[in-house]
Every structure is written in C-alpha cells, then in structure tokens.
C-alpha positions in Angstrom: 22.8 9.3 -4.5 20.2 6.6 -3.5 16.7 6.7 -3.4 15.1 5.7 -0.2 14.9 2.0 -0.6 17.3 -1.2 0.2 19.1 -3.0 -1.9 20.6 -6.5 -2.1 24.0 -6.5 -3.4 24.3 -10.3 -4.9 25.6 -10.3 -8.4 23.4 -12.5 -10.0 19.9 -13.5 -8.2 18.4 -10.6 -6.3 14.6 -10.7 -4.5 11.7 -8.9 -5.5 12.2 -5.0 -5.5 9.3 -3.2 -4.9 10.2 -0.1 -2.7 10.4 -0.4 0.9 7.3 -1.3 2.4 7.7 0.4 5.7 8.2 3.7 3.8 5.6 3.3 1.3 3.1 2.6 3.9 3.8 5.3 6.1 3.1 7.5 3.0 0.4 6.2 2.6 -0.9 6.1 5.4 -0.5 10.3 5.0 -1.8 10.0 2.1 -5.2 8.6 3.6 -5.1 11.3 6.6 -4.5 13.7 3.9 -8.4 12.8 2.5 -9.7 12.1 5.4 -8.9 15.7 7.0 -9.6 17.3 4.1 -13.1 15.8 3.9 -13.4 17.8 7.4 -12.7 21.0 6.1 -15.6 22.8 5.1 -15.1 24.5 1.4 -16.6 27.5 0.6 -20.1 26.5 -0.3 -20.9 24.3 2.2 -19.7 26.6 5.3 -19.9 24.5 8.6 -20.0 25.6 12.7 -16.2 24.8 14.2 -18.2 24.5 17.6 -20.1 22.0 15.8 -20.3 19.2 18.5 -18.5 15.7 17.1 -19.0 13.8 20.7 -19.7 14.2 24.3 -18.8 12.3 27.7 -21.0 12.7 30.6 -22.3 15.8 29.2 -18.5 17.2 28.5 -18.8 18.0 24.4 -15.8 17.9 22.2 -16.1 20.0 19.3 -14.9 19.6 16.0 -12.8 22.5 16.2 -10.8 20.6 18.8 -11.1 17.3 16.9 -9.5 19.2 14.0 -7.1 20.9 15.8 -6.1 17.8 17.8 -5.4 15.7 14.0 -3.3 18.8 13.4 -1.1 18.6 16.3 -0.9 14.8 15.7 -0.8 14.9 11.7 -0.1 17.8 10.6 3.3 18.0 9.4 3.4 15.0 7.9 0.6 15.4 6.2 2.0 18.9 5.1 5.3 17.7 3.7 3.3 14.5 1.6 1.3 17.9 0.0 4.4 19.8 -0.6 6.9 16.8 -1.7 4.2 15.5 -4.2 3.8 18.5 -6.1 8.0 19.0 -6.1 7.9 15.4 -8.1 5.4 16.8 -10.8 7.1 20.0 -11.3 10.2 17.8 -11.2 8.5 15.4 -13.8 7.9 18.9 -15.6 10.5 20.1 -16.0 13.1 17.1 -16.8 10.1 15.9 -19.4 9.7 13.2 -17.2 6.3 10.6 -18.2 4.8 8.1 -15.9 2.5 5.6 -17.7 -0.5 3.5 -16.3 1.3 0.7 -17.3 4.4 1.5 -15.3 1.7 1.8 -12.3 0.7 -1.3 -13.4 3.9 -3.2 -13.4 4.8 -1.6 -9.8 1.6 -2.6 -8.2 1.5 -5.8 -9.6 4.6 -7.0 -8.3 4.2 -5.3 -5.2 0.6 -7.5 -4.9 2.5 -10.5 -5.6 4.7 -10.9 -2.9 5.0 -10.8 1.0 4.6 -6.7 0.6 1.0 -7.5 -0.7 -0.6 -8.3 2.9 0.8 -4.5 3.8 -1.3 -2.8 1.5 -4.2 -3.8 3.7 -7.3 -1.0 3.7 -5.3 0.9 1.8 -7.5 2.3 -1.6 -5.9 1.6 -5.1 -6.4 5.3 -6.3 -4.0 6.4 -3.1 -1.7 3.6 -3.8 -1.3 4.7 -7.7 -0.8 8.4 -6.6 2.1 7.2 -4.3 3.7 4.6 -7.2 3.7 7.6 -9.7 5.6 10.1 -7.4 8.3 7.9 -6.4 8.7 6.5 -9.8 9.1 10.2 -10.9 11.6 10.7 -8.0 13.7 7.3 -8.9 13.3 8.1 -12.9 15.2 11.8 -12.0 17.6 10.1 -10.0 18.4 7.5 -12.7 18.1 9.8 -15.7 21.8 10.7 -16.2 23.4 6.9 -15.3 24.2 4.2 -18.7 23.1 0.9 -18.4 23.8 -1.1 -21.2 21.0 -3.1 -22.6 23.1 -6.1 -22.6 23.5 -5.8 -18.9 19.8 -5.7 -18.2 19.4 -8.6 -20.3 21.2 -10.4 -18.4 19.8 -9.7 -15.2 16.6 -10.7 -16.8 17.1 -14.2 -18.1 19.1 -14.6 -14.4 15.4 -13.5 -12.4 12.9 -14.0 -14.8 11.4 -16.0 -11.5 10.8 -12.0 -10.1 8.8 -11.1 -12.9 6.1 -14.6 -13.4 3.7 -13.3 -10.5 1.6 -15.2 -8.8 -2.8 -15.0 -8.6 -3.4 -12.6 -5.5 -6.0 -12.0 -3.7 -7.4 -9.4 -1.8 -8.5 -11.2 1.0 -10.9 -10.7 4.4 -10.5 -12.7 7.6 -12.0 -13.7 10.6 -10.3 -15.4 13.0 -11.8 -16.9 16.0 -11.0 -19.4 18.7 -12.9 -22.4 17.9 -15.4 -24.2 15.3 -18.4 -23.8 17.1 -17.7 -20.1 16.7 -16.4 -20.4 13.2 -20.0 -22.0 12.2 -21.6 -19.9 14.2 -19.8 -16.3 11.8 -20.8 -18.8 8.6 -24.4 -18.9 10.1 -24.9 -15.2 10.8 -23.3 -14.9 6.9 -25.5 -16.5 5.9 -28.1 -15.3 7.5 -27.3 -11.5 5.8 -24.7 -10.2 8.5 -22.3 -7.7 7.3 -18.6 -9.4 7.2 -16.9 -6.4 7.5 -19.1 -5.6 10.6 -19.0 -9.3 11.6 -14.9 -8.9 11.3 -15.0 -5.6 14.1 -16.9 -7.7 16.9 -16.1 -10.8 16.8 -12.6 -11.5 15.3 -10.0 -12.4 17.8 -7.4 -10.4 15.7 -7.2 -7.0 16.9 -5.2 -5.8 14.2 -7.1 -7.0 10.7 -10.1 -6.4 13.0 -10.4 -3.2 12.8 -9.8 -2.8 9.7 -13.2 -5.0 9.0 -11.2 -8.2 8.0 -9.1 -6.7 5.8 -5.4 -8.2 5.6 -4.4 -7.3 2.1 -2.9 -9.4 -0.8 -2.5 -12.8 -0.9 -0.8 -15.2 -2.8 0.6 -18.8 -2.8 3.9 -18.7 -1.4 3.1 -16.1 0.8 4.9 -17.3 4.1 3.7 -14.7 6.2 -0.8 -16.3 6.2 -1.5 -19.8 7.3 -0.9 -22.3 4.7 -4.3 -23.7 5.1 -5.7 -19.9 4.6 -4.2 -19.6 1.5 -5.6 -23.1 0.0 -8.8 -22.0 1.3 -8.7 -18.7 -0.5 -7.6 -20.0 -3.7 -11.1 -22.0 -4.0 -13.4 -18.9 -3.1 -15.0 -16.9 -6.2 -14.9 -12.9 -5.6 -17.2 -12.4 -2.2 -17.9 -15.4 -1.3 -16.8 -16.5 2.5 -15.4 -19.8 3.2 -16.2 -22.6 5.8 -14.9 -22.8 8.9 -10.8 -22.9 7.8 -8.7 -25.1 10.9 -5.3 -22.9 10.9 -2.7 -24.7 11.9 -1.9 -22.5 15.4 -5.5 -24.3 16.4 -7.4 -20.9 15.9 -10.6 -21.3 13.0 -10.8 -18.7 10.5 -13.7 -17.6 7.6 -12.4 -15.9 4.8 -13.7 -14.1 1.9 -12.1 -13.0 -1.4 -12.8 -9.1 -2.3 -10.8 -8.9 -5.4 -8.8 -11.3 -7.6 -5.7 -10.1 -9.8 -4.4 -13.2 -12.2 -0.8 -14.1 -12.1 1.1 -12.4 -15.1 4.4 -13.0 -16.6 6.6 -9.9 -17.5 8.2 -10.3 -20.6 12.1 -8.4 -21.1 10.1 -5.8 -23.2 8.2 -5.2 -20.3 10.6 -4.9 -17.4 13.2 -3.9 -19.4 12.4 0.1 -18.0 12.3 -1.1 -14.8 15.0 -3.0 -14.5 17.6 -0.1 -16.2 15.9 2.0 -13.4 17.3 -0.5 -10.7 20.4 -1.4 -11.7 20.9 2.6 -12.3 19.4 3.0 -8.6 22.2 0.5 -7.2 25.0 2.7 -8.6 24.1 5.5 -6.4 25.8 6.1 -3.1 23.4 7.7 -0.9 19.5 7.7 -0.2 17.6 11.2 -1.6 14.3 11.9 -0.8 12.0 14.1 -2.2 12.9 16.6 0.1 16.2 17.1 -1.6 14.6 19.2 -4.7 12.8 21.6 -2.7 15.2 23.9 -2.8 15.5 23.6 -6.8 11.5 24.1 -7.1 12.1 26.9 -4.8 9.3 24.9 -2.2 8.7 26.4 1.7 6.4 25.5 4.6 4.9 27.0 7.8 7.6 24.9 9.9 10.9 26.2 8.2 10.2 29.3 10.5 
C-alpha cells in the first residue's frame, strides 16, 4: 500500500518530496472552512437568532440560517470527513505508539516553503498547516512502520541528494500587480501615505487570483521558476513589511511587493533527515495509495452519510 502522494522512480537523484500539493491544499483548504463554520456556530453561552439577518437585496434578507445551511450543502461532507479522518490518525498514533515531533513539523514545512510548493500555501495559516503535516505524517509513519530500510541505503540516498535538503531563504511574500508605472508609483504613494496593502491589494491589483487574497501569493525563494525573476531579486532586498518600488516584470506588467515573513535557508544534516528519508524510501515500496479512510473501519469510525 501507498500513501496518497507521487513518486519519482529514478534510482539515484529524485526531486523534492513534500506530499502532493494539490491534495494538501484541498485539505487544507477544509481545514480553514472547518474554522470558519465553526466560528458561525453559536456555543452554548453565547446563544444566537438562526433568523439572524447576514444580508439583504432589494429588501430580500438572507438569513444566516440559510447562509449556514447553504455552506452545509456546499462543504459539508468534506468538511465532515477532515473531522472524522483526523481524529482516526490520533487514535491511530495511539494506539501503534506512534510520536510526531515539532521538529518533524518543522522539517516538513521547511522543505515544503522552499520549493515551488511554497507559493501554494498562500493565505493559508501556519497553525492549520502544522495540524495537516502531523496527521499525514502519522498516516505515512503507520504505513511505513513494518518495512526495513537499511541505514546504509538511506545513507546513500543522502550523500546522492543532499542538494534536496540545503533549502533556500523564503519569503512569505505580498504582491501587487498593476499595468503600468504611473500606477505602480501611484500604490507606493498611497503606501506611503498610510493605505492598507492588503486593502490596496483587493482594489487595485490586476491579479484576480492573489487579489483577493489581499496580495498574498505564498513562499518564495530564489530558484522559484514559477514568480518573475525580477520579483524575486526585488524581494530578496526588502526587510520584513517593507513594500518595494515600482518592480518592471518582465511580461511588461509593474508590481510592488512586500515581505510578511522571512524563514533563513537551512541545511539538513543525515542526522536530521535520516527519519524522513527511511519514511520515503519505505513509502516507495508500497503498491497502492491508502488514505485515511482506510482505518475507519479498525477505529470502528461512522458518519451521517454512510446511511
């Protein structure tokens, strides 16, 4: 059995693995729901009014019964089943004695940041990502538990990628793209000036997709094929929330940018990859994908939409 995640097959030099982005995002992108819907909820002493109105057009009011029931119908079952599958991997973690460290975390995350999987974990927060890291390192550590790798075969692959594990600065960066200078001096004015760049980022960047998530694009590091050169120079200059000026990209847009976060490059000794990698090479033995949902039945787990 395989967890859910692609492998390369080369013998010798292998990319970066750090869990299928597509997949990890879409979890977490539950996982985010997952708060957000539970924020609506009312608990028990702080009771609201269902019929509470949320929003109105031309005089028609939507409630936030229907708003909630709406999410439901949209979100609900996937919400649901990232509830139910991440408390099957802690009784899992239970009972095979099973230990996930914040340096494990740590490790994941950092390589994940490093590399062109870093602009996906735009808007996402840290404390969702982490939550998401430990259950599918529980999930790959019970998969793994039972297969020998000798040490002198992860050795190996270590001195033959030790490349994978030197990680580059990244940045958790902000843009704003625009059309032309003017308007690129004209975002560093209002900047200046006291404007919000996350609210300057939702009106006037001519990116839909990083605009509305107030700039935000994620990681960034040098190498990072998938940002505008001249982006990445740019970003590598700015201290932590400080905007740029006007950056020319190279597709004759303009862009400001502004560093939120900076994470130094590191360099993983054998000591501590050598976990990780046994984990992998273990991982590539097995000859199917399992998810999560596989141990339900073992932690005897049920939902409303089994019936």
């Amino acid at each position: 059995m395989k967890s859910t995640r692609n492998y390369d097959n080369a013998p010798t030099k292998k990319r970066l693995k750090t869990k299928p982005v597509l997949v990890v995002m879409s979890i977490l992108l539950i996982g985010n729901l997952l708060w957000f819907i539970a924020w609506l909820i009312p608990n028990n002493t702080n009771k609201t009014d269902d019929s509470e109105e949320v929003a109105s057009v031309e005089g028609k009011v939507i409630t936030k019964e229907q708003w909630m029931a709406s999410m439901e119908s949209i979100y609900g079952k996937e919400v649901l089943l990232d509830m139910v599958n991440a408390e099957v991997m802690e009784a899992a973690a239970k009972k095979y004695k099973i230990k996930v460290t914040d340096s494990e975390v740590d490790l994941e995350l950092a390589l994940i940041r490093s590399t062109q999987e870093g602009t996906s974990l735009q808007s996402y927060d840290e404390k969702v990502v982490r939550k998401d890291i430990r259950s599918r390192l529980i999930l790959e550590k019970v998969l793994a538990k039972d297969i020998v790798i000798e040490d002198e075969t992860i050795k190996e692959f270590y001195e033959n990628n030790k490349n994978l594990y030197n990680t580059s600065t990244s940045y958790r960066t902000s843009i704003i793209y625009v059309n032309t200078e003017a308007e690129a001096n004209e975002v560093v004015d209002e900047l200046e000036n006291g404007s919000s760049f996350e609210g300057l980022a939702r009106e006037r960047s001519a990116d839909a997709s990083s605009a509305s998530l107030g700039g935000d694009i994620g990681y960034v590091s040098e190498g990072n094929e998938s940002v505008d050169e001249a982006l990445v120079s740019a970003i590598q200059n700015l201290d932590k929330d400080k905007w740029s000026k006007p950056i020319a990209l190279s597709d004759g847009r303009f862009a400001v940018s502004m560093v939120k976060s900076v994470f130094k490059g590191q360099s993983f000794s054998y000591a501590d990859v050598k976990d990780h990698i046994r984990r992998e090479l273990a991982l590539d033995q097995l000859p199917q994908s399992v998810t999560q949902e596989a141990f339900w039945k073992e932690f005897d787990a049920d939902w409303v939409y089994s019936k």
